[in-house]
TORTI-555552 format. One line per 4 residues: for each residue x, y negated, z of C-alpha. Coordinates in nm, 2 decimals. Example, Ala and Ser with C-alpha at 12.3 -4.5 7.8 and 13.67 -1.06 7.14 Angstrom:
# residues 2
1.23,0.45,0.78; 1.37,0.11,0.71 .
END
This chain:
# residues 139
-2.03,0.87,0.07; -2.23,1.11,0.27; -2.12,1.15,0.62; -1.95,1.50,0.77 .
-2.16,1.67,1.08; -1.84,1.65,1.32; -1.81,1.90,1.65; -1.90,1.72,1.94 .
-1.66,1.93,2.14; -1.34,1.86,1.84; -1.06,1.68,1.99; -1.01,1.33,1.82 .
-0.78,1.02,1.91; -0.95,0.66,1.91; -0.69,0.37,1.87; -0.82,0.03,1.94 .
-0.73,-0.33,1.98; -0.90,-0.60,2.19; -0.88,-0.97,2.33; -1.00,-1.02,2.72 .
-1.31,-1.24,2.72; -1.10,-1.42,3.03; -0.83,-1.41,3.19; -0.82,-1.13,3.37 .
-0.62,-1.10,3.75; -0.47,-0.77,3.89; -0.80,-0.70,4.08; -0.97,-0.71,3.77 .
-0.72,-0.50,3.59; -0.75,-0.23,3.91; -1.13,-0.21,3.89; -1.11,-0.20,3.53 .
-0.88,0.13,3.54; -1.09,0.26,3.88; -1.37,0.26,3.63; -1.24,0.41,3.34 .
-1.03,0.71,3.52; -1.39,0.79,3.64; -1.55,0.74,3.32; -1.30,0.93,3.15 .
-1.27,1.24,3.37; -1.65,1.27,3.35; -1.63,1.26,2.95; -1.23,1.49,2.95 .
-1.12,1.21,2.79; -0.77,1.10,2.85; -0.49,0.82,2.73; -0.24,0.52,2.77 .
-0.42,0.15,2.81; -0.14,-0.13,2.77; -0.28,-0.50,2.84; -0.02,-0.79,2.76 .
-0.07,-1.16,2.69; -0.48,-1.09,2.71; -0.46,-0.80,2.47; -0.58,-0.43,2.54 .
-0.46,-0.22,2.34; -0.61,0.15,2.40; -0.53,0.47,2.30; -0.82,0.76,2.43 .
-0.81,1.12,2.28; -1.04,1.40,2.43; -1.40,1.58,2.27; -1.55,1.37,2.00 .
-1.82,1.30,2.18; -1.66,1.18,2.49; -1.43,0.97,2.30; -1.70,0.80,2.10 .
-1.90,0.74,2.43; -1.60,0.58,2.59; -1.58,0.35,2.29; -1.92,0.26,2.30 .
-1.89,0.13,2.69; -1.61,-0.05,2.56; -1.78,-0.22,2.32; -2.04,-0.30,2.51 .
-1.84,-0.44,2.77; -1.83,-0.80,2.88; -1.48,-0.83,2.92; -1.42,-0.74,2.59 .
-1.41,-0.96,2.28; -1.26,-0.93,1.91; -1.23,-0.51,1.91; -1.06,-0.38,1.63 .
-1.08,0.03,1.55; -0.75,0.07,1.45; -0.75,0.45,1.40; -0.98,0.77,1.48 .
-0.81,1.11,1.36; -0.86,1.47,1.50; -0.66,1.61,1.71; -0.50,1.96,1.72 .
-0.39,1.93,2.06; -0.35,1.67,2.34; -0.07,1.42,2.39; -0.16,1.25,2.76 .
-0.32,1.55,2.88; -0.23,1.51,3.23; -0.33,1.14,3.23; -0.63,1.03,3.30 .
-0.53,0.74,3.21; -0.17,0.55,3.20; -0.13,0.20,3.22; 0.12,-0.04,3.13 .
0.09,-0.39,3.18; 0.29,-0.74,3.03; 0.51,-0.53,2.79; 0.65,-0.65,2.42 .
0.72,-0.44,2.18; 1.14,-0.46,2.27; 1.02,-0.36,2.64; 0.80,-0.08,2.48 .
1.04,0.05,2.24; 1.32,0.08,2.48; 1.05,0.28,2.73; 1.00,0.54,2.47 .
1.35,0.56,2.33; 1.45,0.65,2.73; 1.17,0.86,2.74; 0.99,0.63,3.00 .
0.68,0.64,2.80; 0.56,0.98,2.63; 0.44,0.78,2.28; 0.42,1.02,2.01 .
0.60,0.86,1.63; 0.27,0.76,1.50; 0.09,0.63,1.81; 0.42,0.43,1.87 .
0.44,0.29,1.53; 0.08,0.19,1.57; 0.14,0.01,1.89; 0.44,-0.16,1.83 .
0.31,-0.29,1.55; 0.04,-0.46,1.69; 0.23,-0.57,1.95; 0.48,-0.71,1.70 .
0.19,-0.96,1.52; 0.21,-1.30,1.64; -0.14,-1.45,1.65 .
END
């Protein structure tokens, strides 16, 4: 299948899945979103990161380009092991817009569902299905 030419400037969404190489303590989790915010304002690139039980799961949504550079740090990251692409779509308009990037940390998907049902946590019906989901697989 031949591949599309896509608009480096298009909005996209990137949904991924990840185990921590290690365990990771709330220093590391504060440099890690230090360096990301920066990352990500540099590339417009915004989104929610949830960590739970050694698990990132991330969405990022901004410019194609930004988006897919974002990914790539991720992937070349050492803290990061066993990444999973779990979607990449376009994107009409942006969901977490004015975040450069949220963060939740040691939530289940009960805690999460109950956040978004009181409107604690802006998760749009697919993005929500996706992460509660994954959060709902036992290892």
């Amino acid at each position: 299948m031949p591949m599309t030419a896509v608009d480096p400037s298009s909005l996209c969404s990137l949904f991924y899945t990840s185990t921590a190489s290690r365990p990771l303590s709330k220093s590391d989790l504060e440099n890690i979103l230090m360096n990301a915010r920066k990352t990500n304002l540099q590339e417009q690139v915004t989104g929610l990161l949830l960590f739970t039980e050694g698990k990132f799961l991330q969405y990022l949504e901004g410019p194609h380009s930004g988006v897919l550079k974002v990914f790539d740090i991720i992937k070349k990251s050492k803290l990061h092991q066993e990444i999973t692409e779990v979607s990449q779509k376009p994107l009409g308009r942006r969901e977490y817009g004015d975040w450069s990037m949220a963060f939740l940390a040691d939530v289940d998907a009960d805690c999460l569902q109950r956040a978004v049902e009181d409107g604690d946590v802006p998760l749009t019906g697919g993005l929500a299905a996706d992460i509660t989901n994954t959060l709902s697989r036992k290892p």
